[in-house]
C-alpha positions as CSV (number, residue, x, y, z in Angstrom):
1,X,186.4,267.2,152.7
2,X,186.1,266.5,156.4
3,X,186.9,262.5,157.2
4,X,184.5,260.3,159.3
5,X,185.1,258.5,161.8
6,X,184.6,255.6,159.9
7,X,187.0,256.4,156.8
8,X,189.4,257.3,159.4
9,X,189.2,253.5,160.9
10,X,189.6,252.0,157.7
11,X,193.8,253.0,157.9
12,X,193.9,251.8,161.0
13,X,195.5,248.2,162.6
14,X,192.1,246.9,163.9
15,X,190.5,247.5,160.4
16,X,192.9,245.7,158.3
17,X,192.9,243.0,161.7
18,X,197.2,243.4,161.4
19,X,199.2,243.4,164.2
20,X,198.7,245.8,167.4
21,X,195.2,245.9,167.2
22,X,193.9,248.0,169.7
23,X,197.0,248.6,171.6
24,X,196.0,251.6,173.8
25,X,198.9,253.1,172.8
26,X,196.8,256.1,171.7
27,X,194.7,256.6,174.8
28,X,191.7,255.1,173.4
29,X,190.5,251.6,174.4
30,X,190.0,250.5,170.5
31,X,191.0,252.0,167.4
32,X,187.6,252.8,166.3
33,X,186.8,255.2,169.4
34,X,190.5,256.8,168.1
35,X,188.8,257.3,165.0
36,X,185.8,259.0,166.3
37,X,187.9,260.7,168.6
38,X,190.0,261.9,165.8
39,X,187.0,262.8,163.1
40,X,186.0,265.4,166.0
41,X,189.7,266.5,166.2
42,X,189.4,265.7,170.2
43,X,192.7,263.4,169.5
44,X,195.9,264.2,167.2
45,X,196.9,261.9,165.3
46,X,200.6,262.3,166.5
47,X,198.7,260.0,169.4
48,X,198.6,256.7,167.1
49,X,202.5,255.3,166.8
50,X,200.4,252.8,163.6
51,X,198.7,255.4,161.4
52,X,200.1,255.1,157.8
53,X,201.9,258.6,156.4
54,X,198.5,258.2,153.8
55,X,196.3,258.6,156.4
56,X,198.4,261.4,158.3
57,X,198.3,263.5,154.8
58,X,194.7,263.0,154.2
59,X,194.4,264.0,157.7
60,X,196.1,266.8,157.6
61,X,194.6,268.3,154.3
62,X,190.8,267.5,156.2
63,X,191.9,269.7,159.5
64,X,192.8,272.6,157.3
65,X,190.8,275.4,157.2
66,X,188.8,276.2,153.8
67,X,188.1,279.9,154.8
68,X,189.6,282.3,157.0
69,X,188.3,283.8,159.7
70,X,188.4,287.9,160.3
71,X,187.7,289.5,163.1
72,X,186.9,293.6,163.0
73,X,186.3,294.9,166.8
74,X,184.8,291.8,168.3
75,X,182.6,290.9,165.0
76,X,183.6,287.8,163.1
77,X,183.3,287.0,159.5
78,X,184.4,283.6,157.5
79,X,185.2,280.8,159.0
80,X,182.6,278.7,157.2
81,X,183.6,275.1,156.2
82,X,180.4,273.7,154.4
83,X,178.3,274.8,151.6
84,X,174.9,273.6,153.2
85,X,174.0,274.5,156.5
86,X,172.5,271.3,157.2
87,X,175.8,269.4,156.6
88,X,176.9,270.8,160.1
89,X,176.0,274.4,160.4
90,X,177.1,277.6,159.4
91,X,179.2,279.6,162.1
92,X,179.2,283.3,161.6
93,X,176.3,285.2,160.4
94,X,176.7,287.5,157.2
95,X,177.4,290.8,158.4
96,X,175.7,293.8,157.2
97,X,177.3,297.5,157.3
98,X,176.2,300.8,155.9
99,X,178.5,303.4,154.4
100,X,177.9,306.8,155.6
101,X,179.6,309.1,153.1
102,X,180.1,312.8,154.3
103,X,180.0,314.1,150.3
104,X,176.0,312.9,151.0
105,X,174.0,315.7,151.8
106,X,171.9,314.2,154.1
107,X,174.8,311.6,156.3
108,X,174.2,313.4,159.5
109,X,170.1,312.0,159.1
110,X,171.3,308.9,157.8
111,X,173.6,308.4,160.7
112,X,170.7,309.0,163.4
113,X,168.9,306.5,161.8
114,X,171.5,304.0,161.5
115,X,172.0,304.6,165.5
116,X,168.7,304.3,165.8
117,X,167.9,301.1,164.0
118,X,167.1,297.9,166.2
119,X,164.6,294.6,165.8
120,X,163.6,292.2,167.8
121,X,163.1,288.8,166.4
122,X,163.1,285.4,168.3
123,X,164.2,286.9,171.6
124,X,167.4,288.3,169.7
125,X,168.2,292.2,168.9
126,X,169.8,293.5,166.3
127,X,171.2,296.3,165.0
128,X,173.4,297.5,162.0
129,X,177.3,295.3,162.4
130,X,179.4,298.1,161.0
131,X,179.1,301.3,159.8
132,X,181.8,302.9,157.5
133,X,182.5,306.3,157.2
134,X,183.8,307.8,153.7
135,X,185.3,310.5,153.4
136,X,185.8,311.9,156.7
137,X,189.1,313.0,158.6
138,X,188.0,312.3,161.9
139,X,184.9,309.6,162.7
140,X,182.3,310.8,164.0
141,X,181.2,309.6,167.1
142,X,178.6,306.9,167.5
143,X,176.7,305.0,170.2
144,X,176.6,301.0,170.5
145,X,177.9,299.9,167.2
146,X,180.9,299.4,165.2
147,X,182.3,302.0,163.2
148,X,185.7,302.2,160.8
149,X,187.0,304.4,158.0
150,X,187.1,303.1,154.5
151,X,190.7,303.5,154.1
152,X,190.4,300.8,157.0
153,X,188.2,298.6,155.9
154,X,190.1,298.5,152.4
155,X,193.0,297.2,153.9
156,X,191.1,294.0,155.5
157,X,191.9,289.9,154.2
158,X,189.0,290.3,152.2
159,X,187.6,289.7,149.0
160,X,185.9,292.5,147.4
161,X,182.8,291.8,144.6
162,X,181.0,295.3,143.5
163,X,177.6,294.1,142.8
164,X,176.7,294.9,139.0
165,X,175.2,292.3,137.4
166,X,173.8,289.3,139.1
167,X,174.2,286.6,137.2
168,X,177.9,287.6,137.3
169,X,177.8,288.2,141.0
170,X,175.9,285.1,142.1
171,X,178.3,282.9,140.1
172,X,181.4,284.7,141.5
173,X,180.3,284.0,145.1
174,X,178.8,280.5,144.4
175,X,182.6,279.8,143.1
176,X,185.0,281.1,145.7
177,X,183.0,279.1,148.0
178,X,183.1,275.8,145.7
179,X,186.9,276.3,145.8
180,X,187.4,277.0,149.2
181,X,185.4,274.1,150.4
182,X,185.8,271.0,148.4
183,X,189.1,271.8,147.2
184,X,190.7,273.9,150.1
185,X,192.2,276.3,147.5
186,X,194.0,278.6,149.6
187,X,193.6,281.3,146.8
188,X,190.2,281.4,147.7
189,X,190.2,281.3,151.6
190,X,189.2,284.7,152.0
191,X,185.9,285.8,152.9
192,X,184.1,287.7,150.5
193,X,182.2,290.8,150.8
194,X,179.7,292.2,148.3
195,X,179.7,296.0,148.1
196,X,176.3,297.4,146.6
197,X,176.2,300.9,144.8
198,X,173.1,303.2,146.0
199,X,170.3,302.6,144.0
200,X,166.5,303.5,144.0
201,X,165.3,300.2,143.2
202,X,165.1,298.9,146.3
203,X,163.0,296.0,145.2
204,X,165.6,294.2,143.0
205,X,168.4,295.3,145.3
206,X,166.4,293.1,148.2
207,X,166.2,290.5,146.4
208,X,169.8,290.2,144.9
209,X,171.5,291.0,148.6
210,X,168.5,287.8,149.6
211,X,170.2,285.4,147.5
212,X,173.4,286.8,148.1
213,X,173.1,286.3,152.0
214,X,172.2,282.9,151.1
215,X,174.9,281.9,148.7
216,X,177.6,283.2,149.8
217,X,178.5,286.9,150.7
218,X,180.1,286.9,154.2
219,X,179.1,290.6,154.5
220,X,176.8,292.7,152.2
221,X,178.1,296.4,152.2
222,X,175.6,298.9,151.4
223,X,175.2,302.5,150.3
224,X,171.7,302.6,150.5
225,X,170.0,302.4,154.4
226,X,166.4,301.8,154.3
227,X,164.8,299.8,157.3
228,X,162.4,297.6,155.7
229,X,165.2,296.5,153.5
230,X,167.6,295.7,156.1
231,X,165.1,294.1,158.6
232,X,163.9,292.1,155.8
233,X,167.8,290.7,155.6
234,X,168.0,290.4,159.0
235,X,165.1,288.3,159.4
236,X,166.0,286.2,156.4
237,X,169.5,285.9,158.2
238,X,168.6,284.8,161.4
239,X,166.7,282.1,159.5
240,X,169.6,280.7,157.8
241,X,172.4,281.1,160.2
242,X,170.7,279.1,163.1
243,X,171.9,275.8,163.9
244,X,169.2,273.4,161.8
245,X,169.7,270.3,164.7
246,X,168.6,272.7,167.8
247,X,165.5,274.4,167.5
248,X,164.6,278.3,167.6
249,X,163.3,278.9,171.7
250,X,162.1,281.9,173.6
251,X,162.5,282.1,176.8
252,X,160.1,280.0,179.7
253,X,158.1,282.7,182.0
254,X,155.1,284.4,182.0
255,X,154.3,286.8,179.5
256,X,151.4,289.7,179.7
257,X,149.2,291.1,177.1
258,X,147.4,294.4,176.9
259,X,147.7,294.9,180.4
260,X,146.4,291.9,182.6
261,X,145.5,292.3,185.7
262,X,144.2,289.5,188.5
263,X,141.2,288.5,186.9
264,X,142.6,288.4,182.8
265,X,142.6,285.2,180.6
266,X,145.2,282.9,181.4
267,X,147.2,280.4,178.4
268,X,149.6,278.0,178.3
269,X,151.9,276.9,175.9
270,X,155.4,275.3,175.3
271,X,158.4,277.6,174.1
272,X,159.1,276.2,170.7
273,X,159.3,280.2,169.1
274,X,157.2,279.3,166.0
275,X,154.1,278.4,168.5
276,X,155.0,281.5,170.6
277,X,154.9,284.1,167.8
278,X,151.9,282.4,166.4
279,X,149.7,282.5,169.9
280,X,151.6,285.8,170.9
281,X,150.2,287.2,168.0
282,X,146.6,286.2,168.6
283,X,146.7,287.4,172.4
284,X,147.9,290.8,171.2
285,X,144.9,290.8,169.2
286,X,142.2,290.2,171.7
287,X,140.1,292.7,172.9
288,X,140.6,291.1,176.4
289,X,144.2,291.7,178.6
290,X,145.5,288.0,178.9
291,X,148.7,285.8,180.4
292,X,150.5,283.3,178.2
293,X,152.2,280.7,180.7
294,X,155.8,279.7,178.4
295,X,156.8,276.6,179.5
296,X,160.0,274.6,178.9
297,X,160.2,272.0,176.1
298,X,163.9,272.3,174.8
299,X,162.0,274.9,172.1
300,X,159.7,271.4,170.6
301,X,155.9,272.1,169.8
302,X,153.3,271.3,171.4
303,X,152.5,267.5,170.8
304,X,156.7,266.8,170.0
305,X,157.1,267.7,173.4
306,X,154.2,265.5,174.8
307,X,155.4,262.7,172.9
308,X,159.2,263.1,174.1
309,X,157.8,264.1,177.7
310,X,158.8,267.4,178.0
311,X,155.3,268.8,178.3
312,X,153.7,266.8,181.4
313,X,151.3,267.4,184.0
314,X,154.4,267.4,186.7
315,X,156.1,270.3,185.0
316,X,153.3,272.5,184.4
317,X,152.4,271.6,188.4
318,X,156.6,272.9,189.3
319,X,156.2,276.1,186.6
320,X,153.0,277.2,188.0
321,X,154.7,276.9,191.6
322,X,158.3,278.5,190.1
323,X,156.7,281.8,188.8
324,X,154.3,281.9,192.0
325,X,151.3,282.2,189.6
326,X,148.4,281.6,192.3
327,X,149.5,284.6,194.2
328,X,149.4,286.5,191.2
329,X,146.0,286.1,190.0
330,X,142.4,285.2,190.7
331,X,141.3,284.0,187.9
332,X,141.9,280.0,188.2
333,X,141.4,278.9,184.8
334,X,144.1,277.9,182.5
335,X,143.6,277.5,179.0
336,X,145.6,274.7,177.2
337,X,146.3,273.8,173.7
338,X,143.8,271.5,172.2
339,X,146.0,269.3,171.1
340,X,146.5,268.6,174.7
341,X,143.0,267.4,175.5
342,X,143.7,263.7,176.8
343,X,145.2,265.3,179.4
344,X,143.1,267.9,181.2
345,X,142.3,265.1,183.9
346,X,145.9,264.6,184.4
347,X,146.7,268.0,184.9
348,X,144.3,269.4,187.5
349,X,144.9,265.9,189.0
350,X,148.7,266.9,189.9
351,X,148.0,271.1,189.9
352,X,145.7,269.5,193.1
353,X,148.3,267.1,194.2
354,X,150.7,270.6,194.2
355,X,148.6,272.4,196.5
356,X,147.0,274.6,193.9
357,X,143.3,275.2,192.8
358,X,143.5,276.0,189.1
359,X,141.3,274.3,186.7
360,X,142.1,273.2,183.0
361,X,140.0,274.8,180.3
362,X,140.1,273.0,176.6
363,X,141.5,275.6,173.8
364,X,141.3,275.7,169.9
365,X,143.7,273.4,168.2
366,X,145.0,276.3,165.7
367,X,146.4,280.1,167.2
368,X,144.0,281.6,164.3
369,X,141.1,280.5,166.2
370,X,141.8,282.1,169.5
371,X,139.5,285.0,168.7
372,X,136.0,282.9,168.1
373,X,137.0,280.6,171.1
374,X,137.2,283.3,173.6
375,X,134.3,285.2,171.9
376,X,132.1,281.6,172.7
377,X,133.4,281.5,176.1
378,X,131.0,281.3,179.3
379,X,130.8,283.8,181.3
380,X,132.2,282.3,184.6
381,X,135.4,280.8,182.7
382,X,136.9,284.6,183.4
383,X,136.1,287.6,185.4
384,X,137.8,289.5,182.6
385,X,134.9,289.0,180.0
386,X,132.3,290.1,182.2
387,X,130.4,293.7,181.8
């Protein structure tokens, strides 16, 4: 296991209050901000003429690397050095490729729809990482994605686990990583790929790669390509390999739904991506074009951002200005969160201040209810309900 800071001090002279204490010798004013320096491997250890040959070797044995890392054109897979993503993170996504086998009958189909495959989640696209053609003497050729022969992939540092039975798949994986973690076994520093027969039952296989993704293939290889499957995994991915301490964002800008022109519904929200989707959703939905105003909140909701003063009356006043919004449109009605009541005096009070003439309007508390509320609207709130 990784040493903190802390355990790290404990070997040190200052900790055990012996003789050249904090002598700067290292760089560092103190040997405690050695150790932190050190925990975050921003310092060797080489730096520190004091530290004991037991700390060195514990040291050393805490830098190594439990799992490899392998790179195939650009993509990388392994490198992992925690079992729970919330311990520090997880670094590289489980990859996901697709055999295309030229003994199938339909490959040439299957590869077109490989090529063809992309979804957008979260402001992030994906597509298949790596296809692998069987069987073939020359690849064929193929747009925007990774491709390799299976004589080549074969011969990659990897760990191979044909998925049978799941109990005995699930255990196998849950191990290797168990070894290579806690005990740095270098017998099981490879990373491990789970290859998956073609089957019909795409139900179970779903929810065995599911759990495999989660604990702990590095790359799920499949025969099968079906695109509710593999979107399914892909969402599920993106869920588990995002870092758990910075939250999921889209981007800050205007966005337009079913066609707005200069007179649609305006909103406003901040960019945290669970709130987008959520309000996105309802706009989409209306029978009304409409704008949703995005603004920038380090990705937080709604009242986390007001409380941590990312959402303020000054910022919406500079976003409105950034994306030139009163030139845009007529309508001069914004409609805010209703969380965000207490401060619709505060806003048109610095919107004014900024030169501009829009006016706050009071929304529903909940994106479901977006529907009702501008059903119930009056009918000088928006030119874009009228007739």
């Amino acid at each position: 296991m990784e040493l903190s800071g802390l355990q790290i001090f404990k070997y040190l002279p200052a900790a055990k209050k012996a003789e050249n204490s904090n002598c700067k010798k290292c760089g560092c004013p103190t040997c405690m901000a050695f150790a932190l320096k050190l925990a975050k491997q921003n310092a060797k250890i080489e730096s520190c003429p004091y530290a004991p040959e037991e700390l060195k070797s514990l040291y050393e044995s805490s830098c190594k690397q439990p799992q490899n890392t392998v790179e195939i054109q650009g993509l990388k897979i392994g490198g992992e050095n925690v079992l729970y993503r919330h311990e520090k993170t997880f670094i590289n996504k489980t990859a996901i490729a697709i055999v295309v086998d030229k003994l199938e009958n339909n490959w040439q189909e299957k590869l077109k729809r490989i090529e063809n495959f992309e979804i957008t989640r979260v402001s992030e696209t994906m597509k298949i990482d790596l296809v692998i053609f069987k069987n073939f003497e020359e690849l064929p050729t193929v747009k925007e994605l990774r491709t390799m022969s299976f004589e080549d992939f074969k011969k990659l540092p990897l760990k191979e686990i044909i998925d049978e039975k799941f109990s005995k798949t699930s255990a196998e994986l849950i191990t290797i990583r168990q070894k290579a973690i806690l005990e740095k076994d270098e017998k099981f520093a490879e990373p491990v790929y789970v290859y998956f027969k073609h089957t019909e039952d795409l139900n179970t296989l779903c929810a065995k790669a599911s759990f495999y993704l989660c604990k702990y293939a590095n790359m799920l290889v499949f025969e099968n390509f079906d695109e509710a499957l593999i979107s399914t995994l892909m969402t599920l991915r993106q869920n588990i390999f995002t870092d758990p301490q910075k939250p999921l964002q889209v981007e800050s800008k205007i966005y337009e739904f079913n066609n707005p022109d200069e007179n649609s519904l305006i909103f406003m929200t901040t960019n945290f991506a669970l709130t987008f989707y959520a309000v996105a959703n309802e706009l989409e939905s209306l029978p009304v074009p409409s704008y949703l105003i995005v603004t920038p909140a380090e990705g937080m909701s709604v009242l986390t951002a007001w409380s941590a003063e990312k959402f303020t009356a000054v910022m919406v006043a500079k976003t409105l200005k950034k994306f030139d919004f009163a030139n845009r449109v007529k309508n001069r009605n914004i409609i805010i969160p209703g969380l965000l009541a207490h401060m619709k005096e505060e806003l048109e009070e610095e919107i004014e201040n900024a030169g501009l003439d829009f006016k706050i309007v009071v929304g529903t508390v909940e994106a479901f209810a977006i529907g009702d509320f501008v059903k119930n609207l009056a009918p000088d709130t928006t030119a874009a309900l009228k007739g």
